[in-house]
Backbone as JSON, one array per atom type, in Angstrom:
{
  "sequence": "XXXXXXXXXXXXXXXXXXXXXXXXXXXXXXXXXXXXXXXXXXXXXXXXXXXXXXXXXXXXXXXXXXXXXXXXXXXXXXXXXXXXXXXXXXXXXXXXXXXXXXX",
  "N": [[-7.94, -10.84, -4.72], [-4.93, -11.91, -3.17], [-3.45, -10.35, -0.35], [-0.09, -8.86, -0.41], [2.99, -9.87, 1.67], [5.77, -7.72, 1.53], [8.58, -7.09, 1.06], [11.87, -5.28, 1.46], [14.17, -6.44, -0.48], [12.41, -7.68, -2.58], [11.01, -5.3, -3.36], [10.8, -3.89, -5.17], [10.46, -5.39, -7.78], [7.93, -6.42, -6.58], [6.25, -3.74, -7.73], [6.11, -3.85, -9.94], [4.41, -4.39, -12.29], [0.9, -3.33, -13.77], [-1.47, -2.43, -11.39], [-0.91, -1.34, -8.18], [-0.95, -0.96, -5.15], [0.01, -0.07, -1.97], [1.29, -0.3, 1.33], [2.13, 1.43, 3.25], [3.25, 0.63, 7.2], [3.2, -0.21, 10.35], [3.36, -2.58, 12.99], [2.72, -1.87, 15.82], [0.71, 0.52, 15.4], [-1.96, 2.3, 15.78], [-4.18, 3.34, 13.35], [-3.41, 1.74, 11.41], [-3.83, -0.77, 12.24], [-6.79, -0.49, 12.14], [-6.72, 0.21, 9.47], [-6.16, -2.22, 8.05], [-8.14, -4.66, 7.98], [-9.62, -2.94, 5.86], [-8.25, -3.11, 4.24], [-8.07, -5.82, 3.26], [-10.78, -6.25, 2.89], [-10.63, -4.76, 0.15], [-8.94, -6.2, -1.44], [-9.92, -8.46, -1.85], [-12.39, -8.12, -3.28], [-11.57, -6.43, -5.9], [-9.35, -7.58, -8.13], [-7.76, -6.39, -10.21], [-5.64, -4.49, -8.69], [-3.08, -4.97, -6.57], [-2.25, -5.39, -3.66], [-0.04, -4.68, -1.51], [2.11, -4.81, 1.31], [4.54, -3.09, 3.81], [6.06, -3.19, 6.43], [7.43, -0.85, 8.18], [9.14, -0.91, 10.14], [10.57, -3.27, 10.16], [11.61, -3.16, 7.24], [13.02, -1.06, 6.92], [14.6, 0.45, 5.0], [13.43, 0.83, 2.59], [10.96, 2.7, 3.3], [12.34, 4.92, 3.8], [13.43, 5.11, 1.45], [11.53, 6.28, 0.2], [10.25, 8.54, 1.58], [8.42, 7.84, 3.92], [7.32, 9.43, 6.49], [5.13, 8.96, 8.3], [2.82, 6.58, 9.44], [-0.46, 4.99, 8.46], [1.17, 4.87, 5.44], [0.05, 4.93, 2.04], [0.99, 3.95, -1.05], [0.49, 4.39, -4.81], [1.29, 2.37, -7.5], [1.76, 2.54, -10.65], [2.76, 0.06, -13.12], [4.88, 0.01, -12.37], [5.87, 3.12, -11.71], [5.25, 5.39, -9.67], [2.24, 6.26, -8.83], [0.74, 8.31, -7.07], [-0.17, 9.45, -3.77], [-1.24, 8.3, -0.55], [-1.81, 10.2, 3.21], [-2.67, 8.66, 6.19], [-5.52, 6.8, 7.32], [-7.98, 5.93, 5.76], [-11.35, 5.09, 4.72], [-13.25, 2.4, 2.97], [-14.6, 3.19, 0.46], [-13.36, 5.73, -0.34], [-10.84, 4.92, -0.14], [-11.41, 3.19, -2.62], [-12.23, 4.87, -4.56], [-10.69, 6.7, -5.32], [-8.22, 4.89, -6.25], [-9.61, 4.45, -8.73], [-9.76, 6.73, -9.62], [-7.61, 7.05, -10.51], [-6.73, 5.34, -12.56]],
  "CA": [[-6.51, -11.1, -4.79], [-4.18, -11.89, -1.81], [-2.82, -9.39, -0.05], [1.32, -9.45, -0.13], [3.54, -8.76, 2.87], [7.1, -7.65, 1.05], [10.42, -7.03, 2.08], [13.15, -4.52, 0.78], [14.58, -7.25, -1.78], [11.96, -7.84, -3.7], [10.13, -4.42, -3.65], [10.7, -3.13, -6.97], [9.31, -6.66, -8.41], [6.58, -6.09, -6.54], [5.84, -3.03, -7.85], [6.74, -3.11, -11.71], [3.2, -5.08, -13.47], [-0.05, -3.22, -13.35], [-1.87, -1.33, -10.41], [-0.1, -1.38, -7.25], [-1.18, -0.23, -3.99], [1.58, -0.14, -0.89], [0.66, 0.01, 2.42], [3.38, 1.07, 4.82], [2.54, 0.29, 8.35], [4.03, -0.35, 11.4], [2.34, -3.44, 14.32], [2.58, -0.74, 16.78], [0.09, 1.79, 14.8], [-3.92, 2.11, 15.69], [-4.5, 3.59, 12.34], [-2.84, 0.79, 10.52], [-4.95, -1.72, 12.25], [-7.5, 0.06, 11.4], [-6.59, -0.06, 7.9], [-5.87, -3.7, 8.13], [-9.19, -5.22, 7.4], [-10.22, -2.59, 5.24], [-7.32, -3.55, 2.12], [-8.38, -6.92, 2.77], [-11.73, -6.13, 1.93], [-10.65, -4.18, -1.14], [-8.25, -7.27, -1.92], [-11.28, -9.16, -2.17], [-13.34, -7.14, -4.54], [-10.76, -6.19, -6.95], [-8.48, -8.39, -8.57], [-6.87, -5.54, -10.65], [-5.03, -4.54, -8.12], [-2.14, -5.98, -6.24], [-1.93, -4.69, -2.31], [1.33, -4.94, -0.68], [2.2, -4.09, 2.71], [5.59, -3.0, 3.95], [6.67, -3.2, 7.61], [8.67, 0.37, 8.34], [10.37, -1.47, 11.13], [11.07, -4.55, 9.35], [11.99, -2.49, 5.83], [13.2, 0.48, 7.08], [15.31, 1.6, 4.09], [12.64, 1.31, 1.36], [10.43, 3.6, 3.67], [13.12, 6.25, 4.19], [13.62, 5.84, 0.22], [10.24, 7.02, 0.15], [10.23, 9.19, 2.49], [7.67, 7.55, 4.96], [6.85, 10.31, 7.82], [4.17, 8.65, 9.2], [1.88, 5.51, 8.7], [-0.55, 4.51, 7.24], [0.96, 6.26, 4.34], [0.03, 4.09, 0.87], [1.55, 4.41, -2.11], [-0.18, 3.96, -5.79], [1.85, 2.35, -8.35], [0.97, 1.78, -12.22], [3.85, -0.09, -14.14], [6.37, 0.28, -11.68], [6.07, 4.5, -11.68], [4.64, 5.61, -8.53], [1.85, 8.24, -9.54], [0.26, 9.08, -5.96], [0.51, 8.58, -2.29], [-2.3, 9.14, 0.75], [-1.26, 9.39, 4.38], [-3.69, 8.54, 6.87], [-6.29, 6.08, 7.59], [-9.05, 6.16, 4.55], [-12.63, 4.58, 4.28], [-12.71, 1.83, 1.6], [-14.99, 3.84, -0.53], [-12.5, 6.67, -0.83], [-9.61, 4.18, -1.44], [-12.06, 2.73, -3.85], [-12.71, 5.74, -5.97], [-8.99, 6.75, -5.58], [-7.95, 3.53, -7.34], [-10.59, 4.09, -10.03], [-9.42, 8.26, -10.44], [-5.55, 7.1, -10.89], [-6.42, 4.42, -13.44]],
  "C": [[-5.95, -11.08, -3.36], [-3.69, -10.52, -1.5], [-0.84, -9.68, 0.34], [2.08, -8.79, 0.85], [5.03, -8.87, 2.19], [7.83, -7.1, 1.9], [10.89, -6.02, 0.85], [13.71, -5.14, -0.86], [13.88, -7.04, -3.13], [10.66, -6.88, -4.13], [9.97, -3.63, -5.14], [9.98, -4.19, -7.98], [7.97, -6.62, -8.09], [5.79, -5.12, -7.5], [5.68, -2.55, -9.66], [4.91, -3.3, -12.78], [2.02, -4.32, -13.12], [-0.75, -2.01, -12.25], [-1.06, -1.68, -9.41], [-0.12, -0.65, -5.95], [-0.21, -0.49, -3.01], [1.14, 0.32, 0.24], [1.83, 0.03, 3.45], [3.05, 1.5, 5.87], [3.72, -0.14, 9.39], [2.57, -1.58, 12.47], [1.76, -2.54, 15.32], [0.95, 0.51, 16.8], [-1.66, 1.35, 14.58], [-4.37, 2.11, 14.45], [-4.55, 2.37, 11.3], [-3.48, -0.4, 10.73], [-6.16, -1.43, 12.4], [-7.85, -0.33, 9.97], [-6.83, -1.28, 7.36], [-6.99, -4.61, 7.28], [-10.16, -3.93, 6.15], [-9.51, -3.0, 3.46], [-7.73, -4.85, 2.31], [-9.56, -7.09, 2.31], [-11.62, -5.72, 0.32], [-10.14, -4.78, -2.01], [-8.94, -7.96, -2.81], [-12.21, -9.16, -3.41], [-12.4, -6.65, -5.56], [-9.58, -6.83, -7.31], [-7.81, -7.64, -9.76], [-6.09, -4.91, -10.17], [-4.39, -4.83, -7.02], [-2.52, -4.99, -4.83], [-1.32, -5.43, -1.67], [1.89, -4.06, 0.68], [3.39, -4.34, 2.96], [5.21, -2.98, 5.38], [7.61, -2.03, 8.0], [9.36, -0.38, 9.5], [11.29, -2.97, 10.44], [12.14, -4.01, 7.5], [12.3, -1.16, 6.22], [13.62, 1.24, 6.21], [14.29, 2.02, 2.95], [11.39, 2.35, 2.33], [10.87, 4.74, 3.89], [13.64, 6.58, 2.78], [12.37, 6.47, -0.56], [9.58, 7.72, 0.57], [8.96, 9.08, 3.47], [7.82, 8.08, 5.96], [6.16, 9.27, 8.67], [3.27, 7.38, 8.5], [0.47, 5.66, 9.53], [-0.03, 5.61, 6.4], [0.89, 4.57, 2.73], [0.05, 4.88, -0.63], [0.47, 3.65, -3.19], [0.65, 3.77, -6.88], [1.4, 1.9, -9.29], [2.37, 1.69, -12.77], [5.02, 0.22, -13.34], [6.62, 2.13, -11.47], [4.23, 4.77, -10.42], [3.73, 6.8, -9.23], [0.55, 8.75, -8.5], [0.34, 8.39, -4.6], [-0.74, 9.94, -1.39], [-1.78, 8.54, 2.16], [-2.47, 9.33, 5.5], [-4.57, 7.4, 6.93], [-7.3, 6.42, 6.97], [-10.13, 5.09, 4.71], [-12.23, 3.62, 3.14], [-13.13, 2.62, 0.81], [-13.88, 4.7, -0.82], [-11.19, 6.0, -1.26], [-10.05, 4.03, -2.86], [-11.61, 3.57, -4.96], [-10.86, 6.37, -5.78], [-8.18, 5.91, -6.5], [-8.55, 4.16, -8.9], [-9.97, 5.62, -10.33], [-8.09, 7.95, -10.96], [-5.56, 5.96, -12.56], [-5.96, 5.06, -14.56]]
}
């Protein structure tokens, strides 16, 4: 599955159908490009869930309504109800099996 880069507007659409991973990031941030090619690998390989990447400089309010400290922080949504959140720079495997414990 693609990976989607959203905006403020239409973040709650994003987030309502299904699994829902959220990647808020900043250009600026080693970690985050880091991260970068690892959700597009995981994009790749799983087509059950959606991965969407926010911009905290570009979207600033939906990261401060989520209280985004620090990036990478990625959110896990099922059905539009957020039901976990990791901050840091993760391995795919451990996203992996993260995905697969929340299902």
């Amino acid at each position: 599955m693609e990976i989607i880069h959203g905006s403020e507007t239409e973040f709650d659409h994003l987030v309502t159908d299904g699994m829902v991973l959220v990647d808020f990031y900043a250009t600026w941030c080693g970690p985050c490009k880091m991260l970068g090619p690892v959700l597009e690998e995981l994009a790749s390989d799983r087509d059950e869930v959606k991965i969407v990447k926010m911009d905290i400089d570009r979207n600033p309010e939906i990261a401060k309504s989520y209280g985004i400290m620090s990036v990478p922080t990625m959110l896990l949504f099922k059905d539009g109800t957020l039901i976990d959140k990791k901050v840091g720079f993760m391995p795919k495997e451990l996203i992996d099996n993260w995905i697969q414990e929340s299902k």
